[in-house]
C-alpha positions, 0 to 999 in steps of 0.5 A, a space after each residue: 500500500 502506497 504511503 499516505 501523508 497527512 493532510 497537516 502533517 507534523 506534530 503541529 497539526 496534532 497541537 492544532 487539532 487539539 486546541 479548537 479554541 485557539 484556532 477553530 477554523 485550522 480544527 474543522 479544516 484539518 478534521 473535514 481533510 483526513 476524513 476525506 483522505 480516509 474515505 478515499 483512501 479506503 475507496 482505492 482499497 489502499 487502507 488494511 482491511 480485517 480479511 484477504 480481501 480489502 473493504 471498500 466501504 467499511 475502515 478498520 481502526 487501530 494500530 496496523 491503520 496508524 503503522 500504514 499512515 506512517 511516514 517517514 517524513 512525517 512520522 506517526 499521524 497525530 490526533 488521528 483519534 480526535 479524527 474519528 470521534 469527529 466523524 462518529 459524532 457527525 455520523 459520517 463513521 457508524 461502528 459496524 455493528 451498530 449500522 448493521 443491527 440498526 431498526 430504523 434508518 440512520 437518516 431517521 433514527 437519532 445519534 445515540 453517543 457511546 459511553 466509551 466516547 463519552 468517557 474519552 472525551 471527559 478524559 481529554 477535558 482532564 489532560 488525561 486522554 491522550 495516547 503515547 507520545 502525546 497522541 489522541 487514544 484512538 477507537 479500536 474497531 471497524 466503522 462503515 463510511 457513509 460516504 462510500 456507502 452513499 456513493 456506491 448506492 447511487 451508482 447502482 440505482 443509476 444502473 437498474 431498468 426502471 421499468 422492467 420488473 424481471 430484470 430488477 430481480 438478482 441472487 446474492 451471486 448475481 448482484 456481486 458479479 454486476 456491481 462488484 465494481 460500482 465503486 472504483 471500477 477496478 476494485 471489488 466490493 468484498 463479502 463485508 461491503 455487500 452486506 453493508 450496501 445491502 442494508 443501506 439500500 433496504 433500510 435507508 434508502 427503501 429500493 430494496 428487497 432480500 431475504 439473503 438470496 435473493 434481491 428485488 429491486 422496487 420502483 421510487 415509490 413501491 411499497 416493499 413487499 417481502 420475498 415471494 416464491 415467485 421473485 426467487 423462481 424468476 431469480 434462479 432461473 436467471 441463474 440457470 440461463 447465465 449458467 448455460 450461457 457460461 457453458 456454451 462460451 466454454 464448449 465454443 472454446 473447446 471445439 476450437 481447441 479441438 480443431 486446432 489440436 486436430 489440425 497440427 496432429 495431422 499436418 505437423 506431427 502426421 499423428 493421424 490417432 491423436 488427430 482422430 481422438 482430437 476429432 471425436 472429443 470435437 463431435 462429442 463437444 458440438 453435441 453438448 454445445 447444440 444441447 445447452 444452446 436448445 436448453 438456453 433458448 427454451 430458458 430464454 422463452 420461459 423468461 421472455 413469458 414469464 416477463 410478458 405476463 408480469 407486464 400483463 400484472 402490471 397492467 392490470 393493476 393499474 386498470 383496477 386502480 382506473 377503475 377505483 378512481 372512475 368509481 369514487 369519481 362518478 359516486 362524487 357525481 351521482 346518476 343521471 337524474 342528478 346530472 339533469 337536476 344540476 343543468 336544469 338548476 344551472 340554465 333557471 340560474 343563467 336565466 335569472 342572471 340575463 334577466 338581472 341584467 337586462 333589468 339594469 340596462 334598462 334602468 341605466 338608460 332612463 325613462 325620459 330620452 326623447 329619441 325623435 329628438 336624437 334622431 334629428 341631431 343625428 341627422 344634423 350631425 351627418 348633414 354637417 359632416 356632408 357638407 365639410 366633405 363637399 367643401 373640402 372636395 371643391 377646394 381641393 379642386 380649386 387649388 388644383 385649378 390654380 396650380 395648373 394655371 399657374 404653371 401654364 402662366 410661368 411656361 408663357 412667360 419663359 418662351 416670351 423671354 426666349 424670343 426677345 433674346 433671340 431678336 437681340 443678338 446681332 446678324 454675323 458679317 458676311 465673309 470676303 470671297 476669295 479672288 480667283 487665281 490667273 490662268 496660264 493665257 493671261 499671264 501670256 498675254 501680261 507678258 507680252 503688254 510688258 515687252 
């Protein structure tokens, strides 16, 4: 087992521990981490247990327990006394026994304080209760950690099929192969743990049933009913088809061996004899294997009824149930005659309210309107609003009118300005031709008047 420092280590923690008024937040500190370190330390299945096999679930106190928390930097735990009688009294460590033999469920029942603790803790008021070396006297004997129980249970509950009544049945065997490993995955829970958790699912948490055979688990809810001779046929012949299931992977394995031995017999030894034994104890192996797997599937049938006609139970338990509370209901209600009565009552009720009513309008309206006369200001009234519609309509049109007029009379005056500009701008001067170039006989005859 791995060594395990104290979470304070040192004498120091030992001097903190006891003084809790001198310092009472470094006190809870100290004792909230070694009862931790303790749970999971014992979780891990490295503290010592009382057998072979480590507890899980379960510390066993005393000097072995002190010798695996020493180290040898630290040295001996100190005050690992103080540890423990605060974790009984906060109920987080129950002594074995008294967990086991309780009647009532620890969640319910109150704390019932030992004489011996209250004797250590006089003697410790005194100066008088420490062990050697100036260590607290620590309680010899075997505490269930409430912790680990807690937790183990939880993931168990986790794993079971709310809704299948045959699947929620194991044998003692059964439950130990399927939830031997809930708590750590790679550490079983020993004999010890699983009466522990056995007791605590039953008792503390009422989702269980055992007779120390066989186990059923009950919905959230069910009212706990003992063991019945059914629960434990369902439960062994659960038992007989995993049984037959193991024997098959065995027989399965067998013929392969046989094949293989067979083969290398004949082919690298050229041992025809050990070939042809090889072959027959094959034969012999396939004809049990077909036998078991015939058995196994007419197992399975049985169970497969056996699961069809307890969801039939189910059903019909809930139809009687319906049927109480359609019974209760409809004598609440009573028969038809009272059914009419009730409406008949109800409709001359509703009538007499329409007539209240109706008599209130009439009295909030008065006696003394004359209406031909709001008749005629009604009239007047729409005559009016007639009168504002035409008036609004005419000037809408007027104002329409003069806007189209006076674009017509703003495109007049824009063309008028355009031609008075065009008269003013002066004629362009016309351009000097040009004089017509001497052809080649007047030039001729200009040369001759020279001479």
């Amino acid at each position: 087992m791995p060594s395990l420092a104290p979470p304070n280590p040192g004498r120091g923690s030992a001097h903190q521990l006891k003084h809790t008024t001198t310092n009472p937040d470094g006190y809870v500190a100290n004792v909230a981490a070694w009862r931790t370190a303790l749970a999971e330390a014992t979780r891990a299945g490295y503290m010592p247990g009382a057998g072979a096999t480590k507890d899980l679930l379960s510390l066993t106190t005393g000097e072995e327990l002190v010798r695996a928390l020493e180290t040898t930097e630290w040295g001996r735990p100190l005050a690992l006394g103080t540890v423990v009688d605060e974790a009984i009294a906060s109920k987080q460590m129950i002594p074995l026994q008294v967990f086991l033999t309780a009647s009532q469920s620890i969640y319910r029942s109150p704390w019932m304080i030992q004489p011996w603790q209250v004797f250590s803790w006089g003697l410790k008021q005194l100066g008088l209760g420490g062990g050697r070396s100036g260590e607290d006297q620590l309680p010899v004997g075997r505490f269930v950690l409430l912790s680990n129980v807690e937790e183990c249970a939880k993931t168990i509950l986790g794993r079971i099929s709310p809704t299948d009544a045959v699947d929620q049945i194991y044998t003692r065997e059964m439950f130990s192969a399927e939830f031997a490993r809930s708590l750590n995955g790679t550490s079983d829970l020993s004999e010890s743990d699983l009466g522990i958790i056995l007791t605590h699912l039953s008792r503390d948490e009422a989702r269980v049933v055992h007779d120390g055979h066989t186990i059923r688990f009950l919905r959230p809810g069910e009212t706990a009913s003992a063991i019945s001779e059914q629960d434990r046929t369902i439960a062994s012949l659960k038992t007989l088809i995993q049984s037959h299931e193991l024997q098959i992977a065995h027989l399965s394995t067998r013929i392969d061996e046989l094949s293989t031995k067979a083969r290398t017999s004949l082919n690298t030894h050229n041992n025809r004899t050990a070939a042809l034994a090889a072959l027959r104890s094959k034969k012999q192996a396939e004809g049990a294997l077909s036998a078991r797997a015939d058995t196994l599937a007419q197992l399975h049938g049985v169970l497969d009824s056996i699961r069809q006609a307890a969801d039939h139970v189910a059903l019909v338990k809930v139809m009687q149930s319906s049927t109480g509370v359609l019974r209760s209901l409809h004598s609440q209600v009573g028969d038809v005659q009272r059914m009419e009565d009730v409406v008949a009552e109800l409709r001359e009720e509703m009538e007499e309210v329409g007539e209240v009513a109706a008599a209130l309008t009439e009295g909030a309206r008065g006696d003394d309107v004359d209406e031909d006369e709001v008749d005629a200001e009604l009239r007047l009234l729409e005559r009016e609003a007639e009168a504002k519609e035409v008036s609004g309509k005419e000037e809408k049109k007027k104002k329409k009118k003069q806007g189209v007029e006076e674009g017509m009379e703003e495109q007049v005056s824009r063309l008028n300005r355009l031609s008075l500009e065009e008269q003013a701008e002066p004629e362009p001067e016309p351009e000097p031709e040009p004089e017509p170039k001497a052809g080649p006989s007047q030039e001729a005859a200009e040369r001759i008047e020279a001479s």
